[in-house]
N, C-alpha and C positions, 0 to 999 in steps of 0.2 A: 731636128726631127729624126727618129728613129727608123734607120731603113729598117724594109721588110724580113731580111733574113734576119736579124736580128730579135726580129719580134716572133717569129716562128721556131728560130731555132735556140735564140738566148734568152735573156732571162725572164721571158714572160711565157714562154714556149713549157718551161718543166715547173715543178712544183719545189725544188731544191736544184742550190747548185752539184748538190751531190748525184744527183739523175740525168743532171748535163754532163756531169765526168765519166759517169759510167755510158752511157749514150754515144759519148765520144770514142769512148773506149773499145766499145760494141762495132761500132764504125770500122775500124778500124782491121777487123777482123769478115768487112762487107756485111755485117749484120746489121737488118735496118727494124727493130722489133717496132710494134705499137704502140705508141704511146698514150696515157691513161684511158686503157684499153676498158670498157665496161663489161663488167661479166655476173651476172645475176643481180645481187644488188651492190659489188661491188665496182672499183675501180682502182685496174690494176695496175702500178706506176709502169713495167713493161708486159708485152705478149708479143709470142708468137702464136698467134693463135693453131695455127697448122699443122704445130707439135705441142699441143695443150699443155707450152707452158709459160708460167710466170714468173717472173720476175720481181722481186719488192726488194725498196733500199730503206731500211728503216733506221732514218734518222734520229737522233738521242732524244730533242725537245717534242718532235711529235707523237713517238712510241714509247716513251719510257711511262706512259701510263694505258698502255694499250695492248699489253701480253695476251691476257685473254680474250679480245677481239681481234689478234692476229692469228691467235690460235684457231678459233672460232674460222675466221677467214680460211685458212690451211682447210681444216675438217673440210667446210662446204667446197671446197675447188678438189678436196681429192675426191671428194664422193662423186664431183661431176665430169673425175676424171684427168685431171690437171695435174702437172705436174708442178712445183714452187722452187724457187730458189730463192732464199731472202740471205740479204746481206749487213751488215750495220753498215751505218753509216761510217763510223771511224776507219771502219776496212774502204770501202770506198772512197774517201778522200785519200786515203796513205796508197792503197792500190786498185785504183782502178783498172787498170792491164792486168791487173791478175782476176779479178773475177770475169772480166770479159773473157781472158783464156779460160776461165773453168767453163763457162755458157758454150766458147767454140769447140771445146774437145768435148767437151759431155754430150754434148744435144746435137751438135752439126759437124763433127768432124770426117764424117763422109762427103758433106758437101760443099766443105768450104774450099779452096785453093791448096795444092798440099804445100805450097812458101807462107800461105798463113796457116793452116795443121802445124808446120815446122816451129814457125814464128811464135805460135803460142807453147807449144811443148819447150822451148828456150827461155820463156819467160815465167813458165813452172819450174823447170829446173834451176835457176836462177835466181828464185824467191825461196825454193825451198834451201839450196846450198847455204845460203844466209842463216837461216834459223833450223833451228833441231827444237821448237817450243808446240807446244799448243796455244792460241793466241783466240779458242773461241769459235771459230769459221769453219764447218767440216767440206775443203776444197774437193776431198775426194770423192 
């Protein structure tokens, strides 16, 4: 029988394991966003609604024929205001501490803990001393 956190928080709780890692990850940083948040006729993998923004992990099998309905998606949330942060999935499986540090320095680094401010500004510098590449993802 499957206990209850497990069913709320693992795998029946996100729509990918890759929204569980970044979730995780989020945590981590005391960021607790919404999960598949409904917002006009969509529904957003995260939000904070508070700071109109969004969050999407776009995984390969489900978006790789879905550009221009994510685009589409973009248009109607900025028009209402929203801010977006979409990630691929492959970034998300390889680093999930790193986009959750872009999510805590970008949108909440006044409010978070400044040992997590710190904590994530380490694991920027950190990612980026590894690579001098463009890989795709604009963290900044």
């Amino acid at each position: 029988m499957e206990q209850v956190s497990e069913i709320l928080f693992g795998k029946w709780f996100f729509d990918s394991p890759l929204e569980k890692k970044l979730y995780d990850a989020l945590r981590e940083f005391e960021l607790y966003p919404e999960i598949h948040y409904p917002l006009e006729i969509f529904i957003l993998d995260f939000a904070f609604p508070e700071k109109k923004l969004a969050i999407e992990v776009d995984g390969f099998e489900f978006h790789k024929d879905r550009k221009e309905r994510d685009e589409y998606k973009n248009k109607r949330l900025r028009l209402a205001g929203w801010k977006i942060e979409r990630f691929p999935g492959w970034f998300v499986y390889r680093y999930p501490k790193v986009a959750a540090a872009k999510i805590a320095l970008r949108y909440f680094s006044n409010e978070i803990k400044r040992e997590k401010y710190l904590h994530a500004k380490g694991i920027f510098a950190q990612f980026f001393i590894k690579r001098d590449f463009d890989f795709g993802v604009k963290l900044i």
